[in-house]
N, C-alpha and C positions, 0 to 999 in steps of 0.2 A: 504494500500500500504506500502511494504518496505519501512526504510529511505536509503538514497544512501550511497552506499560504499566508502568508501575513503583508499587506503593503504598509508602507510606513510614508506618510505624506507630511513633510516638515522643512520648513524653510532656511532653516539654518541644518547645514552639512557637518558641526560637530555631534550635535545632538540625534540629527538623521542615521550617521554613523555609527554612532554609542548603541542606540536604540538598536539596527541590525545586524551589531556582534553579540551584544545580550541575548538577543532571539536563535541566531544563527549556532548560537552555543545548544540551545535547549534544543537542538534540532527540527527546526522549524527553517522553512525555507523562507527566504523574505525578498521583496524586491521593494525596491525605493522610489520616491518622487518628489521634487524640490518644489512645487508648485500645483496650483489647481488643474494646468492645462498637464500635466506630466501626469497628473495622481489618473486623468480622465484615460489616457492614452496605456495607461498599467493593468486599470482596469476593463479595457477593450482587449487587452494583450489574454490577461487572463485573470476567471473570475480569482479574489482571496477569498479566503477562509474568515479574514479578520478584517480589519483596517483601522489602523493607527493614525489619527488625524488632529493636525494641529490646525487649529483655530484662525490665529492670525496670519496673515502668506500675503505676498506683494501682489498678485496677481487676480488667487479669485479665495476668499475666506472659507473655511471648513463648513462655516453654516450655509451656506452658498450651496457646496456640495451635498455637504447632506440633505439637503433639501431635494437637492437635483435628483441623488440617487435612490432617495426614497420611492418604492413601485407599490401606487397602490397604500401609502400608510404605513408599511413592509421595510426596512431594509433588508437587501439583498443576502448581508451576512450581518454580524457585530463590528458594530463603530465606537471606537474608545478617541474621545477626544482625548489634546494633549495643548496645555495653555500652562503660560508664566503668568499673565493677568487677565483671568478672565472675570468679566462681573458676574455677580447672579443673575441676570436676566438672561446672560449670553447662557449660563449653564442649563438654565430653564428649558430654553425653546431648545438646545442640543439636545435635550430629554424625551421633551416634546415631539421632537424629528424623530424620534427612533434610537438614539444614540444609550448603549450599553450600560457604558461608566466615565469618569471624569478623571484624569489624570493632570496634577499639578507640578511643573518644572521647578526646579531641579528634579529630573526625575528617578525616583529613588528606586533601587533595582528588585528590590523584593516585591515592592508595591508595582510596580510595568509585571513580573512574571506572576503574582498573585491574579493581579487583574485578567491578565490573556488567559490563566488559568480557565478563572473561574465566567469568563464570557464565552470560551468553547463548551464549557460545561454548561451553561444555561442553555447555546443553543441547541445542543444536543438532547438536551429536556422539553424543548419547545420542540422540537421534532417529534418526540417520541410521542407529546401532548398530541401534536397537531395527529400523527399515525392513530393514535386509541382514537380518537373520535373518528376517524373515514373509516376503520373496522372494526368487524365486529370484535371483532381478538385476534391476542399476537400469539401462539400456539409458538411456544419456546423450542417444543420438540412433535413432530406429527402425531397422533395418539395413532395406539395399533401393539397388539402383542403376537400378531401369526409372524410368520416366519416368511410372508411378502413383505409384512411393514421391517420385519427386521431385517430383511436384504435391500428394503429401499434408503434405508436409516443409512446404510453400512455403504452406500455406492454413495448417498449425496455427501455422507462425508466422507471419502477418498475425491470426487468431483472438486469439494470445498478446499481443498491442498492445494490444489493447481488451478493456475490465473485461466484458463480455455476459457470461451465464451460457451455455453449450456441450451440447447433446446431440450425442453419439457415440457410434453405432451400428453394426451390423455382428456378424455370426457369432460364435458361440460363441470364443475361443480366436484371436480376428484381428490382437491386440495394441491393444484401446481402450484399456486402462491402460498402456501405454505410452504413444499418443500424449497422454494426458490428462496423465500425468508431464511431458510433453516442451511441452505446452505451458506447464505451470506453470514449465517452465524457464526458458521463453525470455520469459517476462512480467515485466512489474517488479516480479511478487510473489516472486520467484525465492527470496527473502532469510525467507519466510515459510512458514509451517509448509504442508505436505502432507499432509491427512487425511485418509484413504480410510473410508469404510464399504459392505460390502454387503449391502443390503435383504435379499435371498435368503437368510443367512446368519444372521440373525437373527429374532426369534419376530414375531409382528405387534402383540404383546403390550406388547413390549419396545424397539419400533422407535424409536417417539417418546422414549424417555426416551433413548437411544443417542442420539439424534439431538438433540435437546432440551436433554437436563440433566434436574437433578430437584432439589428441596430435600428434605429433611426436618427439619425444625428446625435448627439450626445447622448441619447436615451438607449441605452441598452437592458435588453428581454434575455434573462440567461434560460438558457432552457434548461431540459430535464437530462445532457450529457454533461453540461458542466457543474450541474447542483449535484450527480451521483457522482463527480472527479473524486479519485480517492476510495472509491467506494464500489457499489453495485447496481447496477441499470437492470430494473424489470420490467420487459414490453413482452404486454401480455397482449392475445388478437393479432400475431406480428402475418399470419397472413391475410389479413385485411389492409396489409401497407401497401399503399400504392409503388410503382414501380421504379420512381424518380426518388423516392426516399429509400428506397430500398435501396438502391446505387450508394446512394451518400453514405448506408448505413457500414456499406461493405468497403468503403473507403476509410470509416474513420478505422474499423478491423485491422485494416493493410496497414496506415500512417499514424494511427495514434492522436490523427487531430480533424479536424472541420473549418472550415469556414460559417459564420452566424449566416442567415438570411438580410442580405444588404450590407453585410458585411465583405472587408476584403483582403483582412488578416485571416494566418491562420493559427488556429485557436489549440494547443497539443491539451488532451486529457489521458490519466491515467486512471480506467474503470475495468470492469468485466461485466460484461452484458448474458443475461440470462432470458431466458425470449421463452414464451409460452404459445401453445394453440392447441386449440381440440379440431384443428384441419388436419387431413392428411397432406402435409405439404410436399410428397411425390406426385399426390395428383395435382396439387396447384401449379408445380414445376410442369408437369403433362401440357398441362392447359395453360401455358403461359402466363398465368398471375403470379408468379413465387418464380423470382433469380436463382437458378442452378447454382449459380458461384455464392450466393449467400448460402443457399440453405447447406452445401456442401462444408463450410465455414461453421454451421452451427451446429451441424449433425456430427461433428467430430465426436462429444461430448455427448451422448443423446440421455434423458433419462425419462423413461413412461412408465406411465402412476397407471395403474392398471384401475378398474371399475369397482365402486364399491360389493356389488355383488361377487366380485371373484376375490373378496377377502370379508366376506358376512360375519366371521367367527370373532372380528373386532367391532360391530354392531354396539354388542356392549361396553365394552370400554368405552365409547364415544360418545352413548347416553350419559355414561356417568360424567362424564368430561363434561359435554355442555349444559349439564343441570349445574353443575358444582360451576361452572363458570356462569352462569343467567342468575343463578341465585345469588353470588358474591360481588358479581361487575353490575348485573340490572338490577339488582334486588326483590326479585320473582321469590314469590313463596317455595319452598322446596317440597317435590312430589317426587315419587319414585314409581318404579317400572315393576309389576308384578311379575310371576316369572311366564304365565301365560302370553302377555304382553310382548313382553321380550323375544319371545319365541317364534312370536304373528312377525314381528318387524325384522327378526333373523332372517328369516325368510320371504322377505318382501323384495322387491326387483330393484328399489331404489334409484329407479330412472334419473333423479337428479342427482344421487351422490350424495358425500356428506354434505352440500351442500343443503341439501333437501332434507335431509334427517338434521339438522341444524334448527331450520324453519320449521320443521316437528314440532322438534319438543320446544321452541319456543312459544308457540301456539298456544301447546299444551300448557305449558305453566300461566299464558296469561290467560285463557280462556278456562281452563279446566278449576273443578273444584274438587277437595279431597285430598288427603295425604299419594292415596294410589291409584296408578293409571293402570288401567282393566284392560282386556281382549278387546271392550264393547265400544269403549271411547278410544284405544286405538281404532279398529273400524270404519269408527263414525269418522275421524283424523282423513285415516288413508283415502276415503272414498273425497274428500278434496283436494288431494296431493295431483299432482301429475301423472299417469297413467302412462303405462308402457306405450301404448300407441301416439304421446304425445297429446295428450286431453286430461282435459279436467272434471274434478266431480259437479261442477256447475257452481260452485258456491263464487261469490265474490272476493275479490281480493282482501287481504287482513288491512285495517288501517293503523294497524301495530310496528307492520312491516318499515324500515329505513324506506324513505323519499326515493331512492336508488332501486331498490327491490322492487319495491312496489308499481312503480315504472316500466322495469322490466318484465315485470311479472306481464301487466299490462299489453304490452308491446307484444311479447311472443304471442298471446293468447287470441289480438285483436289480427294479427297480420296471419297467422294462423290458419283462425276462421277466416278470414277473406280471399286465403289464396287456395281455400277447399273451396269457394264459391266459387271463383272464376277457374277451376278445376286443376289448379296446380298453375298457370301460364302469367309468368313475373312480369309480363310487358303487361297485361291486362291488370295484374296489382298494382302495376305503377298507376296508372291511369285511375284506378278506384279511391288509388289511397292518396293521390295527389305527391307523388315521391317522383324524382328522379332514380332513372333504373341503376346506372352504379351505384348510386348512396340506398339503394334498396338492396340491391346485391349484399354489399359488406354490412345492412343492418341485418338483413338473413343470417347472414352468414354467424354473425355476434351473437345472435340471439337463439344458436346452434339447427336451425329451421333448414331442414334438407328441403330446398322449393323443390326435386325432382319426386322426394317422397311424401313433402308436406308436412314430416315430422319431423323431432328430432332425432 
């Protein structure tokens, strides 16, 4: 793993100096800037981790900056100013902006490494905050005691040793972003940012700048390669990537670096990219949607999470797991699984995966009353679930469900039925549903909807 980047933006070269041999000692990589127009051009160069910023500069003032670089309310990273005279007001609004901590010249050398300490460490907290609330849970280690889950346990970590970049594959809802979390654990990027994006989820439009960055005149957009620098990239839906990004993806592979969008530096990052899909990306490659020279590149590494059904004997385990996890993180009353119960859902097909056995028992706890959940109210459960054919038991969506779920739930169900109407034929969905046919395509495709079978 990279060490973190620090800039140090200070107008006077004995202190600018001092500042990155202190740093460069702790092993931290540092790069300098004597000015506002230098700090801008360091920052274009490439993103820091940090930024050391003094106040006063002949040129353009620190609050100047910070202001500029604030995205959104957001700074980019932690900003620690660095002032001989500053007043209160000027500390105010530096706080105001976004700015970390407050650093007073002479700069005393405990208090500069206390400080950098303890502002990677917060943002590293803010992250994790920001992670717990987009999922449901962070699943430390995959749950599973057959003897699949312990040869999958056993491959992602020997994968997690070595920097390869990883395709992981397998069914809608199997837990690939788990294991892709779980390998980032166990690697020695562990200490480095975790960045997810999904292809699916965003426009085709919009994919590369997401993905990329983007400049616009002093304003620059970092994207989702240089916020995982250091770290691990997970692009999930990657065969839904159009083909021009797909290009750039197999470039940064080869060089280690990118060009932003309107940009015309180029940009080096140190990451490992871990790539998901429930495609067969042989046949994407067949049919010209999926670059041969990419997927070639990620299938070195390949790892496939096989179907919940063809490891049923961990069923249990993963009740117990996500009661004990909705009753501790949601605060749901705790219910448990009789053994009849148990027995009905061992043997159930679980077309969605754990994902679907997840939405179970969450259901159950907020809906169900009672210490124990019976044969009868599983049943009642299952006959709403997704059905092997790709149907439902007719009930309505839960209003319990995350904004996200619920949506999707949505989506597959509505476009579903409409393309059993027009008897399977997606040029005729397009037209019903008022969608453009590629962006109908990769939303099929996301929402695991085989338009040739209708199902999933």
């Amino acid at each position: 793993m990279s060490a973190r980047h620090i800039l140090v933006v200070d107008d006077e070269p004995d202190i600018r100096n001092l500042v990155q041999e202190i740093l460069e000692d702790e092993g931290y990589t540092v790069a300098t800037a004597e000015g506002g127009e230098a700090a801008r051009k360091a920052r274009r160069t490439r993103r820091p981790d940090l930024i050391m910023l003094d106040i006063w500069m002949e040129d353009v003032d620190g609050i100047t900056l910070l202001r500029e670089w604030s995205e959104g309310g957001d700074l980019p990273c932690p900003v620690v100013m660095m002032s001989g005279h500053a007043t209160v007001e000027t500390a105010v609004e530096a706080t105001r902006l976004g700015a970390y901590d407050f650093i007073e010249k002479p700069i005393s050398l405990a208090k500069l490494l206390l400080t950098v300490e303890r502002a990677f460490e917060s943002d590293r907290l803010q992250r994790e905050n920001i992670d717990l609330r987009e999922h449901t849970q962070l699943v430390v280690e995959p749950v599973g005691r057959t003897a699949i889950m312990e040869k999958l346990r056993e491959q992602a970590r020997k994968i997690a040793q070595h920097n390869s970049w990883v395709l992981i594959t397998g069914e809608s809802g199997v837990g690939k972003g788990t294991f892709a979390r779980y390998i980032h654990q166990q690697s020695p990027r562990c200490d480095g940012p975790f960045i997810e994006i999904a292809v699916g989820s965003i426009s085709e439009e919009n994919s590369a700048a997401e993905l990329f960055g983007q400049e616009d005149g002093e304003t620059i957009h970092y994207g989702r390669l240089e916020q995982a620098n250091g770290g691990t990239l997970c692009i999930s839906d990657i065969a839904d990537m159009d083909l021009q990004t797909q290009a750039r993806l197999l470039s940064v592979f080869q060089t280690h670096s990118f060009t932003r969008l309107g940009g015309s530096e180029a940009v080096e990052v140190d990451l490992r990219v871990i790539a998901s899909t429930h495609s067969n990306l042989e046949e994407e490659v067949a049919a010209g949607r999926f670059r041969d020279d990419l997927f070639y590149h990620l299938n070195v590494v390949p790892l496939h999470i096989p179907a919940l059904r063809e490891h049923a004997d961990d069923v249990h385990d993963l009740l117990n797991f996500f009661i004990d996890y909705m009753v501790t993180h949601e605060k749901l009353s705790y219910r448990y699984f009789n053994v009849a119960a148990q027995n009905r859902l061992r043997n159930y097909g679980w077309p969605g995966n754990i994902r679907e056995l997840r939405n179970l028992v969450q259901r159950l706890l907020i809906l169900g009353s009672g210490d124990e959940i019976d044969l009868a109210e599983i049943e009642q459960a299952l006959s709403t679930q997704v059905t092997a054919d790709g149907t439902r038991g007719g009930t309505q969506i839960s209003y319990d469900l995350p904004l996200r779920e619920a949506r999707e739930q949505f989506e597959h169900d509505y476009l579903l039925h409409q393309l059993r109407e027009v008897g399977g034929s997606v040029g005729k969905l397009a037209k019903r549903v008022g969608m453009e046919r590629t962006h109908l395509y990769r939303k099929l495709r996301a929402l695991g909807i085989d338009h040739k079978k209708g199902v999933e």
